[in-house]
C-alpha positions as CSV (number, residue, x, y, z in Angstrom):
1,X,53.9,40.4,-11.2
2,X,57.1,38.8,-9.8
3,X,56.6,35.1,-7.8
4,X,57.5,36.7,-4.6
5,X,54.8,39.6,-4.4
6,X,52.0,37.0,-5.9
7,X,52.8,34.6,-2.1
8,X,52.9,37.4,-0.4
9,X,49.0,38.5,-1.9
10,X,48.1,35.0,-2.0
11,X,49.9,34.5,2.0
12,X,47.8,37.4,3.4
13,X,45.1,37.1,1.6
14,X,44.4,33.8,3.0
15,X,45.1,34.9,6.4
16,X,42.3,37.5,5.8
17,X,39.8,35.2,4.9
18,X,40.6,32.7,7.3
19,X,40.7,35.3,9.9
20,X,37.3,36.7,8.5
21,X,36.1,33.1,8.6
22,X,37.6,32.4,12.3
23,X,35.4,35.4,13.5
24,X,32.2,35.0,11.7
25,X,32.1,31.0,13.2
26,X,32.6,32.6,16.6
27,X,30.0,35.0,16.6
28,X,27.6,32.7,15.0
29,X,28.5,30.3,18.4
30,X,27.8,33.2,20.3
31,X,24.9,34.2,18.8
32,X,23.7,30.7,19.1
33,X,24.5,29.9,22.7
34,X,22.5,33.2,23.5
35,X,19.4,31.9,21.5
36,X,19.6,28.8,23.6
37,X,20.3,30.7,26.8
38,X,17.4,33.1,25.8
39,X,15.0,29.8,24.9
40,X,15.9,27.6,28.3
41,X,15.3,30.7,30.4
42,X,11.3,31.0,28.2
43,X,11.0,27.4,29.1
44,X,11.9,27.4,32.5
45,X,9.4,29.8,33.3
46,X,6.6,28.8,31.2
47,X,7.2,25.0,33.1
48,X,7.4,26.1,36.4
49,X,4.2,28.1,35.5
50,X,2.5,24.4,35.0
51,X,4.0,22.8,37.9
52,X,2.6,25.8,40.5
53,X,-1.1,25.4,38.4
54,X,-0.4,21.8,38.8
55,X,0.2,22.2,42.6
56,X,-2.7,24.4,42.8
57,X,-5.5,22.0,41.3
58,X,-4.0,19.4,43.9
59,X,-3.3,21.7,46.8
60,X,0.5,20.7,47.6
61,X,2.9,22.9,48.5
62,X,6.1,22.9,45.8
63,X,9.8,23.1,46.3
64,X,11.6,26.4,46.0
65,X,13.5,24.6,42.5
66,X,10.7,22.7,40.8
67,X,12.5,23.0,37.3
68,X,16.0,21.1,36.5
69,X,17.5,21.1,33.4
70,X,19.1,17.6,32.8
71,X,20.3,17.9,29.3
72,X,20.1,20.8,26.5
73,X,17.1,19.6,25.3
74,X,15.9,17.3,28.3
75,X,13.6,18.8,31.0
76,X,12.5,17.8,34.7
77,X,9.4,19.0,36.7
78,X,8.5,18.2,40.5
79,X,5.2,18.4,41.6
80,X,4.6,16.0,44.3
81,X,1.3,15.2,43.6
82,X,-0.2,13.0,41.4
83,X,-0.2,14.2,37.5
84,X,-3.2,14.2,35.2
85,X,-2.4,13.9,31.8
86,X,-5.7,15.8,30.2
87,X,-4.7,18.7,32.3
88,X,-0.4,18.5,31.9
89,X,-1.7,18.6,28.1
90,X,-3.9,21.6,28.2
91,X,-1.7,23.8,30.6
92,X,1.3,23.0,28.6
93,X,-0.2,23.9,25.5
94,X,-1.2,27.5,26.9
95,X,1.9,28.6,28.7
96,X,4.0,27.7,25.8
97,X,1.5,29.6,23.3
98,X,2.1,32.2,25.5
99,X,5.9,32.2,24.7
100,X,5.1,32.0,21.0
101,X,7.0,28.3,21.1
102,X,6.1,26.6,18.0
103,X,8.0,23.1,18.3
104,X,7.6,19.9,18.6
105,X,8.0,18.3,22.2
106,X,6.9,14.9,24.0
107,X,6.4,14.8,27.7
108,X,6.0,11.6,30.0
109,X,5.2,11.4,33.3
110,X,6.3,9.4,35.8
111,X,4.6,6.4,38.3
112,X,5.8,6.1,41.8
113,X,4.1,2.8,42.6
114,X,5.5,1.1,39.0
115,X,9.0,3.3,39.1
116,X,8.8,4.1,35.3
117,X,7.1,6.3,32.8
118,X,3.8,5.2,32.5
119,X,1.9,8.0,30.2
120,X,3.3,10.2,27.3
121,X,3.2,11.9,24.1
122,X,4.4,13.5,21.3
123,X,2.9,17.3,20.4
124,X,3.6,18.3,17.2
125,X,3.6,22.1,16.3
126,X,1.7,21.0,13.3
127,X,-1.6,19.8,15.1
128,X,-2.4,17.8,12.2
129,X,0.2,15.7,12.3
130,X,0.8,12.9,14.7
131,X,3.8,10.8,15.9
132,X,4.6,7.9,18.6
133,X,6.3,9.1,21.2
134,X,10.0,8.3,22.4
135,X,9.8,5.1,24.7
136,X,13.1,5.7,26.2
137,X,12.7,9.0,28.6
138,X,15.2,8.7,31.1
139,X,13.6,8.6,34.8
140,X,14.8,11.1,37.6
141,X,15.3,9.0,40.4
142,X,15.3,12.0,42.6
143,X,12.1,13.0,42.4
144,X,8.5,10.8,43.4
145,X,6.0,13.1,41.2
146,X,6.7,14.8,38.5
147,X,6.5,14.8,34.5
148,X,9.0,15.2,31.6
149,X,9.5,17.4,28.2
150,X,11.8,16.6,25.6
151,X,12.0,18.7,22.9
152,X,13.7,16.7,20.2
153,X,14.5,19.7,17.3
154,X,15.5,21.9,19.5
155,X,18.7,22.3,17.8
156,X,17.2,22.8,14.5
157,X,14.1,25.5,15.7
158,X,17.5,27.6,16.8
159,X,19.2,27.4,13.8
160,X,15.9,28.8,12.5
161,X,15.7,31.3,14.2
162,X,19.4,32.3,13.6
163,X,18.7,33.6,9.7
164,X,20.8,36.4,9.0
165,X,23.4,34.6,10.6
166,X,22.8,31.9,8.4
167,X,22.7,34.2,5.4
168,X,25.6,36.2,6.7
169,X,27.8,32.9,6.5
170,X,26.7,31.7,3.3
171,X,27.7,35.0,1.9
172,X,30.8,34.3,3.4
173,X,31.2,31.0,2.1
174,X,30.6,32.1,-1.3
175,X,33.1,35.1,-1.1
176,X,35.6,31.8,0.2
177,X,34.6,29.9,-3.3
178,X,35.1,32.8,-5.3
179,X,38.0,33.6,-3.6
180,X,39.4,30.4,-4.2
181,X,38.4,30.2,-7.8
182,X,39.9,33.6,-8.3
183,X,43.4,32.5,-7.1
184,X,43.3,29.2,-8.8
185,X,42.6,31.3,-12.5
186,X,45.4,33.8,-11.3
187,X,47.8,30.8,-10.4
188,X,46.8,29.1,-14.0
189,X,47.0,32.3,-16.1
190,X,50.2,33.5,-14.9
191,X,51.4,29.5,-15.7
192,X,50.0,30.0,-18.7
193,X,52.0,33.0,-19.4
194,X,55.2,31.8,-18.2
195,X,54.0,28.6,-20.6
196,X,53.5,30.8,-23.8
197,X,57.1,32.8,-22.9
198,X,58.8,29.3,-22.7
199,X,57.4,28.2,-26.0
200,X,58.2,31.2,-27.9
201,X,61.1,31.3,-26.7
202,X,61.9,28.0,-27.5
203,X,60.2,28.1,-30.8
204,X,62.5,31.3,-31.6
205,X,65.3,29.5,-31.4
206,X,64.6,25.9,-32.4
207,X,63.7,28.0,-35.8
208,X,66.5,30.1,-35.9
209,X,69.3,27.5,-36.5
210,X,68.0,25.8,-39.5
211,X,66.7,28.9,-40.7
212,X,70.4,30.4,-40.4
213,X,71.9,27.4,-41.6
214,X,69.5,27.3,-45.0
215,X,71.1,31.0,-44.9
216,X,74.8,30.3,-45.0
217,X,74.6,27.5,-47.2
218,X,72.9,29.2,-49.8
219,X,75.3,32.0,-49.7
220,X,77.7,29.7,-49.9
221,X,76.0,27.4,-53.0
222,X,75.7,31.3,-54.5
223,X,79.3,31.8,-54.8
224,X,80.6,30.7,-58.0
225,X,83.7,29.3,-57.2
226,X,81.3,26.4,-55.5
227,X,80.9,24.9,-58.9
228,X,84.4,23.7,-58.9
229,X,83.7,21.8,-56.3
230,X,81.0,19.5,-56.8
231,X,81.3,17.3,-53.5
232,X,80.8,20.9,-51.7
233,X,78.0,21.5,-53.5
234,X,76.6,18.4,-52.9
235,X,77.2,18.7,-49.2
236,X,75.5,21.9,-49.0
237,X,72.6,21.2,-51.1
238,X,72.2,18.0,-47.8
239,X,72.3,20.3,-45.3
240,X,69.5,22.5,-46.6
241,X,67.7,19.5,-47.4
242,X,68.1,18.2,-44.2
243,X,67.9,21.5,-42.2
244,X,64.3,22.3,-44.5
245,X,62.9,19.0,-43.2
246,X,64.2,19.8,-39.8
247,X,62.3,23.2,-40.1
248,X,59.1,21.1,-41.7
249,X,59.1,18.6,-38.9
250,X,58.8,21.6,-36.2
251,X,55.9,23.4,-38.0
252,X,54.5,20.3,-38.7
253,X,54.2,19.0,-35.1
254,X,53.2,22.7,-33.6
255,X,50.1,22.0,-36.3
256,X,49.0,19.1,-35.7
257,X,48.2,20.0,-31.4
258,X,46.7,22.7,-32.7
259,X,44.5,20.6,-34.8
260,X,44.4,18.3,-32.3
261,X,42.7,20.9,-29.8
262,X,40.2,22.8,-32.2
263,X,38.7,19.0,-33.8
264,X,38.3,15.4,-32.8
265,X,41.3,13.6,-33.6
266,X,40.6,11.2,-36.7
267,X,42.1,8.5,-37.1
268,X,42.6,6.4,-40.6
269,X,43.2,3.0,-39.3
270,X,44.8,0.3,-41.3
271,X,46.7,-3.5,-41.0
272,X,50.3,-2.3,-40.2
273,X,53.4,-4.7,-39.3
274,X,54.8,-3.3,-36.7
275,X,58.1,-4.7,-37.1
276,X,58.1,-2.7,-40.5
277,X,57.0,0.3,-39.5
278,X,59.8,0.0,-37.0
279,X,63.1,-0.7,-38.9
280,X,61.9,2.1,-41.9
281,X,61.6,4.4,-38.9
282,X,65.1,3.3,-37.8
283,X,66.4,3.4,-41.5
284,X,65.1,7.1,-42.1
285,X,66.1,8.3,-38.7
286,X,68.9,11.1,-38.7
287,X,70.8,9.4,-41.7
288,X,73.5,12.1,-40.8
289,X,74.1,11.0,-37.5
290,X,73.7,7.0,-38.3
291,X,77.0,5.8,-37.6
292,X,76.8,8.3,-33.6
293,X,73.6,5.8,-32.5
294,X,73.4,2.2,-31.4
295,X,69.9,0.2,-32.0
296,X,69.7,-2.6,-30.3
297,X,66.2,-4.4,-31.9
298,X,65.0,-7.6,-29.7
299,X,61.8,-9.0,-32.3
300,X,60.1,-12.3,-30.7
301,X,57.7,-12.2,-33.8
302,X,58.7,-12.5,-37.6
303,X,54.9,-10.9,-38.7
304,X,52.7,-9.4,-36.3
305,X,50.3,-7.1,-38.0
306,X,48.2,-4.6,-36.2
307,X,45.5,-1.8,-36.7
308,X,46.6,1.7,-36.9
309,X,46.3,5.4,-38.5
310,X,50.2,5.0,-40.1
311,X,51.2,8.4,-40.0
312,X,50.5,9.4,-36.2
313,X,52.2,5.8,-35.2
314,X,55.0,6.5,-37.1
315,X,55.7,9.9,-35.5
316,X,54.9,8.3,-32.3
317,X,58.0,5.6,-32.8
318,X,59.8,9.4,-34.5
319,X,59.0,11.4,-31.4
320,X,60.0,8.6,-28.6
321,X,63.4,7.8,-30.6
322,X,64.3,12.0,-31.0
323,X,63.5,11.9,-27.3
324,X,65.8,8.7,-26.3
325,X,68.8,10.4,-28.5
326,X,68.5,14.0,-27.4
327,X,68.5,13.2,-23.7
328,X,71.8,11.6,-23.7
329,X,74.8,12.6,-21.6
330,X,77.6,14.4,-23.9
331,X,80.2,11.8,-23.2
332,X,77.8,8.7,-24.2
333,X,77.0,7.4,-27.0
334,X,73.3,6.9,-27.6
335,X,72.3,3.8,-27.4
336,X,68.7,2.5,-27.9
337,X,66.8,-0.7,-27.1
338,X,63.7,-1.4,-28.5
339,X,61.1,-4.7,-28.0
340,X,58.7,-5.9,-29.3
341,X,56.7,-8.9,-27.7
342,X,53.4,-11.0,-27.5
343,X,52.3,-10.9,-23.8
344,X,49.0,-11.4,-21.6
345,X,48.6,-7.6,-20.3
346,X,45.1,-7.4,-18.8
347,X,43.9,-10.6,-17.3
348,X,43.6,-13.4,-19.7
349,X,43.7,-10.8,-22.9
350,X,47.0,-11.0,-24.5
351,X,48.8,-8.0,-26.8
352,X,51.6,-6.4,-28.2
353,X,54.1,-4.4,-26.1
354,X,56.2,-1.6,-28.0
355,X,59.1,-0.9,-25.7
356,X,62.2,2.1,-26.4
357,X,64.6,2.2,-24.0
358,X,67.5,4.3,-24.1
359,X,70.9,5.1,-21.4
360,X,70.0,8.9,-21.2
361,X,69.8,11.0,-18.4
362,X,66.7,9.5,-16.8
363,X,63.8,11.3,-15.6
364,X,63.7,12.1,-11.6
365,X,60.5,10.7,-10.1
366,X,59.1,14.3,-9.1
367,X,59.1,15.0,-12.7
368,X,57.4,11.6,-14.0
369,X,53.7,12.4,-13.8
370,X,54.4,16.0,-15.8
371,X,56.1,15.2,-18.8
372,X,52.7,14.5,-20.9
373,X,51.7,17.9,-19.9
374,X,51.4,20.5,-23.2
375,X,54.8,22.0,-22.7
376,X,55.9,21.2,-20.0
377,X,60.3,20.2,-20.3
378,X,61.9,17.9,-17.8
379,X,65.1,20.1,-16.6
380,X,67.7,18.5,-18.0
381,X,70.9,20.3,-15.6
382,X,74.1,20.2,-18.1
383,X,73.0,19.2,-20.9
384,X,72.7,22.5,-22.8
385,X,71.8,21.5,-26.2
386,X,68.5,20.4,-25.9
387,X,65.9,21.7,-28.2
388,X,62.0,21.4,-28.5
389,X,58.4,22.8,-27.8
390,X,57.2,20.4,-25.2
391,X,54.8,18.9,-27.4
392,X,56.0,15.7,-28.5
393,X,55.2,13.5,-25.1
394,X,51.7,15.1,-25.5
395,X,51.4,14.5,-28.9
396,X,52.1,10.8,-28.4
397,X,49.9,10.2,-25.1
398,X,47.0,11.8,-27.4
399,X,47.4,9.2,-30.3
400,X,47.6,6.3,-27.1
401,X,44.6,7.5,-26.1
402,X,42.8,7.8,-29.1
403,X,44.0,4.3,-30.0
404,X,42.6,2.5,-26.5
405,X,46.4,1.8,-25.6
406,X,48.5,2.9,-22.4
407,X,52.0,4.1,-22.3
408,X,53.9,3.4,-18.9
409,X,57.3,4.7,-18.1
410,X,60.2,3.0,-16.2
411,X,63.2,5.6,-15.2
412,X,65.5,6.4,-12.9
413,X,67.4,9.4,-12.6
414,X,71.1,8.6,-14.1
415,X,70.1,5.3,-15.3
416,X,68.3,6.0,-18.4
417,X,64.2,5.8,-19.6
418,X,62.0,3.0,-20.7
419,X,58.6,4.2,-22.6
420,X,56.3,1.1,-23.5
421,X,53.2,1.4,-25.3
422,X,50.9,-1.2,-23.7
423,X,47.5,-3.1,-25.6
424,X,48.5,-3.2,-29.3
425,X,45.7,-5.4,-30.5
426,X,45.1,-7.2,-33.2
427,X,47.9,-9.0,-33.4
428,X,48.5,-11.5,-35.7
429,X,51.8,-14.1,-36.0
């Protein structure tokens, strides 16, 4: 599926959710503001029921609007007569029965003479439980008799009531998850395939040059003429020596992330001098091309011994110089840097800092928090004779890791790259 047809999928599908979404938090407003609507109209009734028994008891004639609503869940009755609480209790107790009203509510009612609430109390739908009731009902200074109701889950007791609403938008909620987990697998295989074309394409032809090379010069070595000429023959039998170990190196590294995924990297540590390891790396590094690179080695330390697994340190220092000379502008000369240093690096803990640093290309910012991903190849605009699988920076942030070190990375676009490997303990002058 082309990129443009998967945003336009991906576009309106999201609109269609979020459209479906939009709706269904309307109607569930709607459908709640009804339920409310459909509940204050039940409870104005049943209370101005009350306040005309109320009336009654006391023979007092009532205003035409007895019932005001202050708040959504805040009621106000005028009686103008004196209020007994036993009897508020019991006549509130049957009108709301009568509306099938099973929540919780406090009333209060109110003293003239001492202008404040001077009785109330807290009905539980649950008669066996009991609670204090609220001791901040506001007063209506309207009004000289009358009594209060509060209903303080009134919010709640409509949500209740609102189930296949409720159901209807958690279905809708989990078609939004799996919709989301859907197009983040879609996004992730189709990287993966684009991932897996990349690598075999690069894999093709990262093994078709020395293969083809190990070709030519064994046709040539084949001819008998070549034994004449014994510095030819000597030449050629290099180059498939070189290109074989070439071809050995690629296979070599493609195994070991593999092994690296299916098992626990293990690690066979031993006391290692750094400086060393370092300078044989140097000394066995693309003998061929030798004289074409400039090391520049800054050692504060004549011994400094460390623990390691040799092999997977020494393709570390391997991978990070192949790196420094590959990415290197066709009209400069590589040139390399590397340190090595005895510093405090966390605190008061002090350690070694490994340090290459080359005058390539540089790596643009936008690309800097990438290049440790499995495959993943920093553009690298006109230089056209880059090769490689991707693997190496991931091969030598898993060995870090597995070591309890850090690797930090200084670059700027033009200006060259700085990798140091951070925490080398153990050191020992």
């Amino acid at each position: 599926m082309q990129n443009n047809t998967i945003r336009w999928v991906i576009a309106l599908a999201t609109f269609s959710i979020i459209g479906i979404f939009v709706t269904q938090m309307y109607w569930v407003r709607k459908a709640f503001d009804l339920k409310e609507k459909q509940f204050n109209q039940s409870v104005n009734i049943a209370l101005r029921k009350v306040g005309e028994q109320l009336a009654k008891l006391n023979e007092v004639a009532l205003n035409p609007k007895i019932v005001n609503q202050a708040s959504s869940n805040y009621f106000v009755v005028n009686v103008n007569t004196a209020i007994d609480a036993n009897s508020l209790e019991h006549l509130l107790q049957i009108e709301f029965d009568k509306i099938n009203l099973e929540l919780d509510y406090e009333y209060g009612i109110y003293d003239c003479s001492s202008n404040q609430m001077v009785y109330g109390k807290y009905i539980s739908a649950d008669r066996s439980k009991t609670q204090k009731p609220s001791s901040d009902l506001p007063a209506w200074k309207e009004y000289t008799y009358y009594f209060v109701i509060l209903f303080p889950n009134k919010s709640t007791y409509l949500l209740g009531q609102m189930d296949i609403w409720l159901f209807s938008s958690l279905v809708l909620l989990i078609v939004v998850i799996f919709f989301s987990y859907s197009l983040f697998v879609i996004l992730k295989q189709k990287r993966l395939s684009e991932i897996q074309r990349d690598f075999i394409n690069n894999m093709t032809h990262e093994f078709k040059t020395p293969i083809s090379t190990i070709a030519l010069s064994a046709d040539l070595i084949s001819n008998p003429k070549i034994i004449t000429k014994p510095d030819s023959l000597l030449n050629y039998a290099n180059i498939i020596k070189t290109q074989n170990t070439r071809l050995k190196n690629q296979i070599e590294k493609v195994l070991q992330m593999a092994m690296m995924e299916k098992a626990k990297l293990q690690l066979n540590l031993e006391k290692l001098n750094l400086i060393t390891l370092t300078q044989e790396v140097i000394k066995n590094f693309n003998l061929e091309d030798k004289a074409k690179i400039i090391f520049n080695c800054h050692l504060e330390e004549d011994k400094c011994n460390f623990m390691a697994d040799k092999v997977h340190f020494t393709n570390i220092v391997y991978n990070l110089l192949d790196n420094a000379i590959k990415y290197v502008a066709d009209d400069k000369t590589p040139e390399i840097t590397i340190n090595i240093r005895y510093n405090i690096i966390n605190y008061n803990t002090k350690g070694l800092i490994f340090s290459i640093k080359d005058n390539g290309i540089g790596i643009d910012k936008k690309h800097q928090k990438r290049i440790f991903e499995k495959f993943y190849r920093v553009p690298t605009g006109n230089i056209h004779n880059v090769k490689g699988f991707g693997l190496g920076l991931n091969y030598v942030q898993h060995i870090i890791k597995a070591h309890h070190w850090k690797i930090r990375l200084e670059s700027e676009l033009g200006k060259g790259s700085n990798f140091m490997i951070v925490g080398i303990n153990d050191c020992q002058a």
